[in-house]
ROBA-69624 format. One line per field, with one value per residue (C-alpha): residue number from 1; residue in one letter; x, y, z. Coordinates in Angstrom, 3 decimals. Example, Ala and Ser with C-alpha at 12.3 -4.5 7.8 and 13.67 -1.06 7.14 Angstrom:
<rs>
num: 1,2
residu: a,s
px: 12.300,13.670
py: -4.500,-1.060
pz: 7.800,7.140
</rs>
This chain:
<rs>
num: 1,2,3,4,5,6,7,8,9,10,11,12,13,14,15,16,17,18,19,20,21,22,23,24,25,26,27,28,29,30,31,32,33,34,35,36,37,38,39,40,41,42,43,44,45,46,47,48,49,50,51,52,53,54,55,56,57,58,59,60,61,62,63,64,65,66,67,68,69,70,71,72,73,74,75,76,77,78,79,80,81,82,83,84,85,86,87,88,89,90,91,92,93,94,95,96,97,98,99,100,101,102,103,104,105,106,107,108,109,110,111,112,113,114,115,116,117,118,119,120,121,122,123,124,125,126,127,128,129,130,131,132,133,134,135,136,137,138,139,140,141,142,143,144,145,146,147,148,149,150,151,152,153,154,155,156,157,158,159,160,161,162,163,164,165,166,167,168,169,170,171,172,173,174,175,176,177,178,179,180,181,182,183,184,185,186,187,188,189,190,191,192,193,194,195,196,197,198,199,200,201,202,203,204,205,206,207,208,209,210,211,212,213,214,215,216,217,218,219,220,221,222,223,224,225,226,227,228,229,230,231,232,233,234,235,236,237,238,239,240,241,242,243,244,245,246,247,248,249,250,251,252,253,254,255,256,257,258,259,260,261,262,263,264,265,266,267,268,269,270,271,272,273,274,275,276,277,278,279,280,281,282,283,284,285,286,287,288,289,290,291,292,293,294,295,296,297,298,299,300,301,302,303,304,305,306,307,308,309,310,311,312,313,314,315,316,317,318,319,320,321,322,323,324,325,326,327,328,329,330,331,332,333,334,335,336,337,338,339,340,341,342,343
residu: x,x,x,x,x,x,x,x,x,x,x,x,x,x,x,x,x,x,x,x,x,x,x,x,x,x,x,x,x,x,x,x,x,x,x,x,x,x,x,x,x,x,x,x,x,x,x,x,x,x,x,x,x,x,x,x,x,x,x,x,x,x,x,x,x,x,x,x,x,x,x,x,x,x,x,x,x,x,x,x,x,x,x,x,x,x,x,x,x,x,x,x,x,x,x,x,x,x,x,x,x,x,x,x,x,x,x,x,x,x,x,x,x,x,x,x,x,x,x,x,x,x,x,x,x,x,x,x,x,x,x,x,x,x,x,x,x,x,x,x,x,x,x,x,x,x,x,x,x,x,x,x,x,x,x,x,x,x,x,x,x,x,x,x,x,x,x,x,x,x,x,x,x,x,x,x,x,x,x,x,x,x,x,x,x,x,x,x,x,x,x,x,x,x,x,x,x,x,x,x,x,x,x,x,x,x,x,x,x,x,x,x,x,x,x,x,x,x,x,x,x,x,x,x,x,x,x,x,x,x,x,x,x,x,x,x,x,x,x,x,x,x,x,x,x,x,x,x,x,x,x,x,x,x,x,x,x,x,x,x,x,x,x,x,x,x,x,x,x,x,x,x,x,x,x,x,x,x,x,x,x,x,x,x,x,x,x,x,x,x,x,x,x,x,x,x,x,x,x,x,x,x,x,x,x,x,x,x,x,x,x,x,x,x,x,x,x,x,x,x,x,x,x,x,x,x,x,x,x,x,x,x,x,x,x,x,x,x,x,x,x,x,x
px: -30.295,-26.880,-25.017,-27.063,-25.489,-26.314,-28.184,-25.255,-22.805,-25.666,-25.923,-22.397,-21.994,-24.417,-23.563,-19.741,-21.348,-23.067,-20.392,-22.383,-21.586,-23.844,-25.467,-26.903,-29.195,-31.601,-32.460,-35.485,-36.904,-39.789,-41.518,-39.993,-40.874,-41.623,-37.371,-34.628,-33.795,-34.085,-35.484,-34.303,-35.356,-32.391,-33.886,-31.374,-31.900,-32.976,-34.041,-34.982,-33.022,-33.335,-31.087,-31.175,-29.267,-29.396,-27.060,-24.934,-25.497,-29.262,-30.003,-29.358,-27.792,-25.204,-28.725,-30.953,-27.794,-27.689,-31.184,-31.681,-29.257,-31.180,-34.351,-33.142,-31.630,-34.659,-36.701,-38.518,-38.697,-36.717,-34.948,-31.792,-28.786,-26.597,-24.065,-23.389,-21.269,-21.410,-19.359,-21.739,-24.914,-25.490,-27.660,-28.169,-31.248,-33.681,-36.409,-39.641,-42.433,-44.785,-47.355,-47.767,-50.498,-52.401,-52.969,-54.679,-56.479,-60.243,-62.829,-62.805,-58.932,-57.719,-57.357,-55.224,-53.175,-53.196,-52.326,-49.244,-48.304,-48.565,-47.134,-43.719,-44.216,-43.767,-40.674,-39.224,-40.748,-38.551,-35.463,-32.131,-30.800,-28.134,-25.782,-27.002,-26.852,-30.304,-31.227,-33.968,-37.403,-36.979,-38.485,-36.491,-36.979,-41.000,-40.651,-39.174,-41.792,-44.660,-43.051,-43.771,-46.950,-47.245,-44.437,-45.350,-49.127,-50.880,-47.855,-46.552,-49.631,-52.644,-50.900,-52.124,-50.251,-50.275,-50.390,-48.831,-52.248,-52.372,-48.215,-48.947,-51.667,-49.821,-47.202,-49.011,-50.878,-47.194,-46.178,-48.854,-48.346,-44.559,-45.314,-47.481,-45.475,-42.430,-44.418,-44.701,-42.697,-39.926,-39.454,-37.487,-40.163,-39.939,-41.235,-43.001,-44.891,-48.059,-49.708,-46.785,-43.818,-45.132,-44.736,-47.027,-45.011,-45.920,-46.727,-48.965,-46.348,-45.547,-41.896,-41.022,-39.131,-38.470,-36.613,-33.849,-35.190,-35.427,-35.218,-35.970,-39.203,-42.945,-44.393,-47.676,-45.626,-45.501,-49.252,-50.651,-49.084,-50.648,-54.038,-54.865,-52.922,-52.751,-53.898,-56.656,-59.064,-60.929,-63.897,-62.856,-64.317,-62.015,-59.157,-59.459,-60.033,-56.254,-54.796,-55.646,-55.400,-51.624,-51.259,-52.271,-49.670,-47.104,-47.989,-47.358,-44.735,-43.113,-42.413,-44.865,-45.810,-49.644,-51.478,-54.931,-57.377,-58.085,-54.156,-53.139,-55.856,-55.005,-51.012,-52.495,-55.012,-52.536,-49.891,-51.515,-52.541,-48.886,-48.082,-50.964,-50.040,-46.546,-47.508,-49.982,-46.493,-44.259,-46.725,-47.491,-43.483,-43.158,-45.706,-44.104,-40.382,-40.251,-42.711,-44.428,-47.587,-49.928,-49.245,-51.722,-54.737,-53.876,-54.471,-58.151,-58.032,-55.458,-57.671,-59.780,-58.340,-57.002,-60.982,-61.628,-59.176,-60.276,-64.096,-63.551,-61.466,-64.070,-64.019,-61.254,-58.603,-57.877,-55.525,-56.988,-59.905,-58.322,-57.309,-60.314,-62.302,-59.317,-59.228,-62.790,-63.172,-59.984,-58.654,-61.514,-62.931,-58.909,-58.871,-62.212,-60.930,-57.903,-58.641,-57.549,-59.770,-62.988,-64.905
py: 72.694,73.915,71.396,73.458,76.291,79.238,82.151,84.079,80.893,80.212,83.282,83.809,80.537,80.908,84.518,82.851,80.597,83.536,85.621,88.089,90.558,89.790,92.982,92.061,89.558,88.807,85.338,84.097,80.870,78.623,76.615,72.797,69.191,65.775,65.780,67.029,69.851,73.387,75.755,79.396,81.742,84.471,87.488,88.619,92.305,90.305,86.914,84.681,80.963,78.464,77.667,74.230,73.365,69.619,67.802,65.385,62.907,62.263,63.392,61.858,64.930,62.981,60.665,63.979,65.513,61.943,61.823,65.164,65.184,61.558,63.051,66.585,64.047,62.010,65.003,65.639,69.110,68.785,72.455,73.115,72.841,75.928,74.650,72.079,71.811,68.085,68.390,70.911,69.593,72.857,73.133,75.920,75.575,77.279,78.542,77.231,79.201,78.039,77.042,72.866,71.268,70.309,73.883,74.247,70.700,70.719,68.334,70.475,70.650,67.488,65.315,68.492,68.453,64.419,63.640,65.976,64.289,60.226,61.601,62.425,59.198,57.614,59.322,57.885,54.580,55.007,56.391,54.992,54.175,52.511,54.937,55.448,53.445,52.844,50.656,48.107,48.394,44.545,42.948,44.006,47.589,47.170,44.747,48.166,50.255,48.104,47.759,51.694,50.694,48.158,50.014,53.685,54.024,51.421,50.377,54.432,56.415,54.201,52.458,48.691,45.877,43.259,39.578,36.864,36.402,39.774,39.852,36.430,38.086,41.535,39.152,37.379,40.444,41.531,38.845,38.947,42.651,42.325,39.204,41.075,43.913,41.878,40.268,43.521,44.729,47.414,50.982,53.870,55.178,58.588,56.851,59.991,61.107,63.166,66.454,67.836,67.458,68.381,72.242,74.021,76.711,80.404,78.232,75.783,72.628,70.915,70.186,67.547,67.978,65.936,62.950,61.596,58.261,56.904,53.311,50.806,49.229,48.480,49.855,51.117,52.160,55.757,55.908,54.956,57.693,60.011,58.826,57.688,60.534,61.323,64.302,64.175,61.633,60.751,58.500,55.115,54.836,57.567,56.326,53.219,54.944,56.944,53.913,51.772,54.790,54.928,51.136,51.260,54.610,52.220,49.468,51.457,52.982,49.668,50.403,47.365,44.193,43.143,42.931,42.722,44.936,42.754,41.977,45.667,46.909,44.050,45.194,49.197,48.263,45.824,48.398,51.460,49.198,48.899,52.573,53.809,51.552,52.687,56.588,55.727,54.398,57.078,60.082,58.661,59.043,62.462,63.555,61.327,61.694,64.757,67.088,67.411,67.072,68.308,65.346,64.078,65.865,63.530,60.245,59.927,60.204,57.508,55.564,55.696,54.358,51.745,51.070,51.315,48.804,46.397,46.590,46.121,43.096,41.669,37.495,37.259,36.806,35.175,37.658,41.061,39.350,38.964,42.141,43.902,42.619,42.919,46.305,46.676,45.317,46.319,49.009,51.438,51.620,52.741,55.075,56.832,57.767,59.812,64.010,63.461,61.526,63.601,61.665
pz: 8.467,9.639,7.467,4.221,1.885,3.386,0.768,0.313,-0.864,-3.724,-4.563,-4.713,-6.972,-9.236,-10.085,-10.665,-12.778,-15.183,-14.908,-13.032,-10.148,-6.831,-7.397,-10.407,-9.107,-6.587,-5.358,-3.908,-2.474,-4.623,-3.333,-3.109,-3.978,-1.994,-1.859,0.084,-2.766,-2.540,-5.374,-5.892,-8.344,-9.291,-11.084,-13.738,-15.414,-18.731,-17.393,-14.462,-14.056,-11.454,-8.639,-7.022,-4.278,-3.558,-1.238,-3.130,0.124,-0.668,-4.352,-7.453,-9.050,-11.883,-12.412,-12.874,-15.465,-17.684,-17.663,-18.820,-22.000,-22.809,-22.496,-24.691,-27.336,-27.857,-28.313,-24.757,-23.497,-20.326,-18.152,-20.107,-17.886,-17.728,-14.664,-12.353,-9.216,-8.330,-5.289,-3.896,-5.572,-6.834,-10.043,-12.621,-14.944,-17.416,-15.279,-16.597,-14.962,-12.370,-14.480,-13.284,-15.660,-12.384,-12.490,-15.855,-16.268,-16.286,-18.337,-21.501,-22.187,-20.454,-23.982,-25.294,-22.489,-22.330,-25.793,-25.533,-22.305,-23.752,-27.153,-24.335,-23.197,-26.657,-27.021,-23.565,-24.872,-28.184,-26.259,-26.642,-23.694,-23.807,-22.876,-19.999,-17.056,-15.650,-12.735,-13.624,-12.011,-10.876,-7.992,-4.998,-6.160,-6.501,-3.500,-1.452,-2.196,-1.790,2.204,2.541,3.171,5.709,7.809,7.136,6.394,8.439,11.328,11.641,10.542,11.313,14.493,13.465,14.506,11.541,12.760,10.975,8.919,7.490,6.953,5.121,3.112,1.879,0.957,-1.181,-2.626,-3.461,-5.189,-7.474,-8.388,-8.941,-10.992,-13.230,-13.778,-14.566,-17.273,-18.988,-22.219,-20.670,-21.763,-19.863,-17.497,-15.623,-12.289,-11.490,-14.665,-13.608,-13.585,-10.830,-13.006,-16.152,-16.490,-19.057,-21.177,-22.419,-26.222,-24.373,-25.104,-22.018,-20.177,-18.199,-14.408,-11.685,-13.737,-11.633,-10.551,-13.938,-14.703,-17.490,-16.353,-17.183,-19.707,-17.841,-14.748,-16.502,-18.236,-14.958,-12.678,-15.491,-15.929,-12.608,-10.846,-7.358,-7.610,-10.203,-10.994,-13.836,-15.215,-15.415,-19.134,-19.914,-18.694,-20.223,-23.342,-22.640,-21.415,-24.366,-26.989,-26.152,-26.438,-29.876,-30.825,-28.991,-31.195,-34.337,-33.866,-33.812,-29.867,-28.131,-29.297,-30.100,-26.571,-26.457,-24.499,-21.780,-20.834,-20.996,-18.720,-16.565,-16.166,-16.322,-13.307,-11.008,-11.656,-10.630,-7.657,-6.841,-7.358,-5.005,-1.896,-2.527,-2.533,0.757,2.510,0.524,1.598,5.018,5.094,4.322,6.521,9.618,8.806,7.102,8.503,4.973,6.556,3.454,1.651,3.924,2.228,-0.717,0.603,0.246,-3.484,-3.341,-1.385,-4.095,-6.916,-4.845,-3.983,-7.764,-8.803,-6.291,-7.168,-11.011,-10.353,-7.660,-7.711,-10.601,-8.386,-4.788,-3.900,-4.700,-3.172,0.259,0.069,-0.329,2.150,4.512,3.278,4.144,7.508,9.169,7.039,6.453,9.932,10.927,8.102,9.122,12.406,11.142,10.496,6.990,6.138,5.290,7.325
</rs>
């Protein structure tokens, strides 16, 4: 960490920045993300903002600034900016509160909560985004994160040695994922839209955080990470019920094309299959690389919608099929040997 801002220097730019003596303020750590950015508070005498201090090397600060003034012009609640210091990777933002709607969802107010969240994700569905520069979620970028897995969660964290059999098999599994999420209508999607970077305000409307690796990509990539979070799990009637609710506000609002049930739930279901081997690889990282070992506890609710999706889509295709029972008879016995696993 010696190549990091020390406290003082943050302090020191940020009061700059407001126009405030040192003495006026007093900084204090929050607590961080999956990333390599760090989160102060800075107590004002009338106010609190948010200091962020992320190196320019490895975060996507002039991403996270475009994306926020898209997102504040199409109407999404998003941190106001008050400076930046792009050289530096120093950030200045409205502080939001703590209040993360993971924190507040339960069985009663979870369609209040939900409808305000896919209601945001009909505005980034409508968003014009052509002044901004976003990559496209295409195949060597879905192709990257479905590797995570084989080379983080079952070669780094599990310790199995694929042979050419099982390499042959994931590969085919992946091609059949990208393919279907290719084939779906594209929208701007967040790319990490759930119940961690959505922030629940003092008049109960919800903000959205955490933005930066945006893209133009599939149009369940975003609903998915929502409804099937990693975090939270639902009844699969429900979610279907969500999934195919927000289809149909999509639809007319002029924003998605006619597609019926069956089709949808089809790119919803492969899609969040994609997403959750990613997050088994991308968490499996963190915890190896990183030393962000309680991502860790996470992974067997993962597990389980991976386990879900498989099941419902038993004997309808060759591929998911080989999966599973490879997933059964190699993967699961590995899985229920680690301390994680709650076994």
């Amino acid at each position: 960490m010696s190549d990091r801002s020390s406290f003082g220097e943050i302090l020191s730019w940020a009061c700059t920045a407001l126009q405030l003596p040192a003495t006026q303020a007093q900084l204090s750590p929050v607590a961080g993300d999956a990333s390599n950015r760090r989160y102060f508070r800075l107590q004002l005498p009338l106010r609190t903002v948010i200091v962020v201090d992320a190196p320019p090397a490895t975060e996507k600060n002039r991403e996270f600034l475009a994306v926020d003034a898209l997102l504040a012009q199409s109407g999404v609640r998003v941190p106001e900016v008050l400076a930046a210091d792009q050289e530096r990777g120093y950030l200045l933002l409205e502080d939001l509160g703590d209040a993360l709607l993971l924190s507040r969802l339960n069985g009663i107010n979870v369609d209040h909560y939900y409808g305000q969240a896919l209601a945001i994700l009909r505005q980034l569905a409508a968003a014009d985004t052509a002044a901004v520069a976003l990559p496209e979620y295409a195949a060597q970028l879905l192709a990257e994160e479905l590797a995570r897995f084989p080379q983080w969660f079952l070669q780094r964290l599990l310790g199995l040695d694929l042979d050419a059999g099982e390499q042959a098999m994931l590969a085919g599994l992946d091609a059949a994922l990208i393919g279907s999420a290719l084939a779906q209508p594209r929208v701007l999607v967040h790319r990490d839209f759930h119940s961690r970077n959505l922030m629940c305000l003092a008049n109960d409307s919800l903000a959205v955080i955490d933005f930066q690796d945006a893209v133009l990509g599939p149009v369940t990539y975003d609903p998915v990470s929502l409804l099937r979070d990693c975090y939270i799990r639902w009844p699969r009637a429900r979610v279907e019920q969500w999934a195919l609710g927000h289809r149909d506000s999509l639809h007319a609002a002029g924003l998605l094309p006619a597609v019926d049930d069956s089709t949808f739930l089809h790119w919803f279901d492969w899609m969040g299959l994609q997403r959750h081997l990613k997050v088994l690889g991308t968490f499996a990282r963190l915890s190896l690389r990183d030393g962000k070992t309680a991502y860790l506890a996470d992974l067997p609710l993962v597990l389980e919608h991976i386990l879900e999706v498989l099941q419902v889509y038993a004997g309808q295709d060759v591929q998911l099929d080989a999966f599973h029972d490879w997933f059964r008879q190699r993967l699961q016995p590995a899985i229920a040997d680690q301390s994680w696993s709650g076994r």
